[in-house]
N, C-alpha and C positions, 0 to 999 in steps of 0.2 A: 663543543657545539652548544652554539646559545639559543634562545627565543623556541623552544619546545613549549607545545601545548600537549592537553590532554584534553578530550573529546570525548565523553560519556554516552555510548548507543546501549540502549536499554529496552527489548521487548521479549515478551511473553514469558518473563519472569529472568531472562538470561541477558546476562550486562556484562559489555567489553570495555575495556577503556583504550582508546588508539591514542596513541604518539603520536602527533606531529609536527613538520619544520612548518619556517614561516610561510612554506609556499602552498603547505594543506597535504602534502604530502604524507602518507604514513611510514612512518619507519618500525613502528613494535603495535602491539596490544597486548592486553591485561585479559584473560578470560579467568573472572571469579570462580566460577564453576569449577576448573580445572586445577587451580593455583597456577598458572601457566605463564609469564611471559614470551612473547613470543617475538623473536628478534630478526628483521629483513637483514639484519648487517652486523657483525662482530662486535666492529669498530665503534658502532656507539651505544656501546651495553653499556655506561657509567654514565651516559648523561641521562639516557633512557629511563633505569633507576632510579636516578635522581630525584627527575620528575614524576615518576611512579610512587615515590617513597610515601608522601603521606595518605597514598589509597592503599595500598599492601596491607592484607591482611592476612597473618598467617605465614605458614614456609611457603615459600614460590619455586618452581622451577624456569630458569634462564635458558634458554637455548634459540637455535631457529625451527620454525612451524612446520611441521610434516609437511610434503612435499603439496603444494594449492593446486587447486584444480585450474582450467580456464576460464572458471568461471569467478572464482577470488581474487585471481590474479588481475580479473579486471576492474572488479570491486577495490583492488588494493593500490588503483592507479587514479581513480577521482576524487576530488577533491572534494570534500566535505559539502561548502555550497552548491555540488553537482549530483551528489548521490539525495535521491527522491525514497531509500527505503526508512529512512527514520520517520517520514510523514505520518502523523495521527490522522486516524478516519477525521474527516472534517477540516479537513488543514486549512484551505482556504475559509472556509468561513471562522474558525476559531481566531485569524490573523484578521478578517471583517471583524469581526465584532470586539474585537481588542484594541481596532482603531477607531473606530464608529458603534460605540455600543448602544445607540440611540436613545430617544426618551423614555423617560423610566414612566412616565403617565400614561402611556398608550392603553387603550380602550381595549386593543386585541392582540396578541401576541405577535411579538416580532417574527417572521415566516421563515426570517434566517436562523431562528433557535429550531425551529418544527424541522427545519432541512438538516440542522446540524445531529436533534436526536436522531431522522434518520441514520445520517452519513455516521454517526457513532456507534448505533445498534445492529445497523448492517455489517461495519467494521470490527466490530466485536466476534460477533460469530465468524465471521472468514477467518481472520484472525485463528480460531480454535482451529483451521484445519490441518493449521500446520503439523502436526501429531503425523498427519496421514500423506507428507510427503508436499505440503501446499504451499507458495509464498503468495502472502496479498501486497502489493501496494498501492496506496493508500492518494486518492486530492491529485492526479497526474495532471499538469495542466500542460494546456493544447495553445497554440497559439492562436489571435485571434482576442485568446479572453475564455476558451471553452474548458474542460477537464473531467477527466475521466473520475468517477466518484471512486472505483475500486475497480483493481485490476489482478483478479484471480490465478493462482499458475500450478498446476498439479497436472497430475496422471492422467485427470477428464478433460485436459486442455485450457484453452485459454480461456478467459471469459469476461468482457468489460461489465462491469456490474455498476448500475444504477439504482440509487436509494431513495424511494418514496413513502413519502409521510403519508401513513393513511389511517391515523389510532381511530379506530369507532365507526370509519368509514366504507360506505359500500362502494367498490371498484369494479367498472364497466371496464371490458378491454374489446373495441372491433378496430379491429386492425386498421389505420395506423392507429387511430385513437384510444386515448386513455381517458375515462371519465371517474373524476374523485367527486364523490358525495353529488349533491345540486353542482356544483363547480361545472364549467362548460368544461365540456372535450378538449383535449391538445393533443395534437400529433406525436405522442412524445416516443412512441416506436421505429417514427420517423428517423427522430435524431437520434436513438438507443444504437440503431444499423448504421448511423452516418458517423458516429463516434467509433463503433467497433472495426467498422472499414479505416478508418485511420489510422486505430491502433494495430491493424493485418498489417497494413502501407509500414508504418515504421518498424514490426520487429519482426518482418516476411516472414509472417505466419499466421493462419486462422485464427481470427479472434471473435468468439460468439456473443451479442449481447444477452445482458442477463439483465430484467429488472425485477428488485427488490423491495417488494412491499410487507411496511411497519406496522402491523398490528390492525388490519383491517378487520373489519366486520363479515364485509363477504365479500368475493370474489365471484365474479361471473367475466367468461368467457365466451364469446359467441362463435369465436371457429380457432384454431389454434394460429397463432402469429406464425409468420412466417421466418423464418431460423430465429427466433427471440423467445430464449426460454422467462417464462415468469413464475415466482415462487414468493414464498411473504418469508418475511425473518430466522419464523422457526422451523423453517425445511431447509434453512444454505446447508445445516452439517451433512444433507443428504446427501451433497456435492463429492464428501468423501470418498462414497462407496462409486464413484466414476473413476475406470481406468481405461486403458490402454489405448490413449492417445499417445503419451510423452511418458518419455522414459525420465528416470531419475538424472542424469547426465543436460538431456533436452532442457528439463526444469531448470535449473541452478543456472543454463546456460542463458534461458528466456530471461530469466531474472535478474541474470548481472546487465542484462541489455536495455530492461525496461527503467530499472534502478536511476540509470544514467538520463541526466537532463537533459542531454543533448541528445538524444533518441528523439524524441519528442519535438523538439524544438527545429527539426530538420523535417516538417510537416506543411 
């Protein structure tokens, strides 16, 4: 067996390395953690190693993978350019700004860097939940041109999570409206519920929005939105302590479904 790659997925400190043919297919992974290789198929345990051999660190054991859930199993069937869980918070904009990093003279900060600390600072905390039984993924794009900034999946449910830039600012919210500092109003509750209804449409299930405000000054409320929870940065870990929506089974199961780009792409 010729034309093996190996595929480096790496978060929250824990890194696999997948096998695969030329068609994106996986046939093994490497889980550091474990020393473990882990083999779909007998038959190509010597080339798998092969291409394994200059990451192996240490004794390894060879075998195939405890028996996968339905939810691996479908994770184990897309193909690399189709699985959306490796996305960093800010994905789309980090891939802006890497092709169009604009002029370095501007008078005021580019608004895609103020969007991107949010989508980072938001994704960072989510990110931590995972301890408590949570997947986030991360930049989900919608057709159109739209995308979900973060897309929460735990015990408390589903939750499309939207990440607003608001360091030093004071944050009006009358529903639909969102007002940042002197900045005029935008309806941005509006499209918080028209993004979370989309994301219910593709993985036939509740999905609640959530918007995510970065470091504001203060926060006023004039009546409580209507299903649209709102919280600033450092209350997401509160999300933890939300249970009994989804079971652990439910979760893994949302997650291999949202993972997939073609979820999305059928909107």
């Amino acid at each position: 067996m010729s034309g093996l790659r190996v595929v480096p997925a790496f978060r929250h400190g824990r890194e696999r390395l997948y096998v695969c043919r030329e068609d994106g297919s996986n046939i093994a992974w490497y889980d550091r953690e474990t020393g473990r290789v882990n083999l779909l198929g007998e038959d190509s345990r010597d080339d798998v190693l092969h291409a394994l051999k200059p990451f192996l660190t240490g004794p390894v054991t060879v075998g195939p993978p405890p028996v996968p859930t339905p939810a691996e199993l479908a994770r184990l069937t897309l193909h690399p350019d189709d699985d959306l869980a490796p996305n960093r918070p800010g994905e789309a904009l980090l891939v802006a700004l890497d092709r169009d990093p604009g002029p370095t003279h501007r008078l005021r900060p580019d608004p895609r860097r103020r969007a991107l600390t949010a989508e980072q600072t938001v994704g960072e905390a989510l990110d931590g939940l995972e301890g408590a039984g949570w997947h986030t993924l991360h930049s989900l794009p919608l057709p159109g041109g739209d995308r979900i900034h973060h897309l929460a999946i735990g015990p408390g449910g589903l939750f499309a999570v939207h990440a607003l830039y608001a360091r030093k600012s004071r944050v009006l919210v009358a529903d639909p409206l969102v007002t940042l500092g002197r900045r005029e109003a935008e309806p941005l509750l509006r499209r918080l519920r028209a993004d979370a209804d989309r994301a219910s449409y593709a993985l036939t299930a509740e999905v609640r929005p959530l918007l995510a405000l970065v470091s504001p000054s203060e926060v006023t409320v004039t009546a409580q939105p209507r299903g649209v929870r709102i919280m600033t940065d450092t209350e997401l870990a509160g999300l933890a302590r939300l249970g009994g929506v989804l079971k652990p089974a439910d979760v893994e199961a949302l997650h291999g479904m949202a993972r997939d780009r073609h979820t999305w792409g059928r909107l």
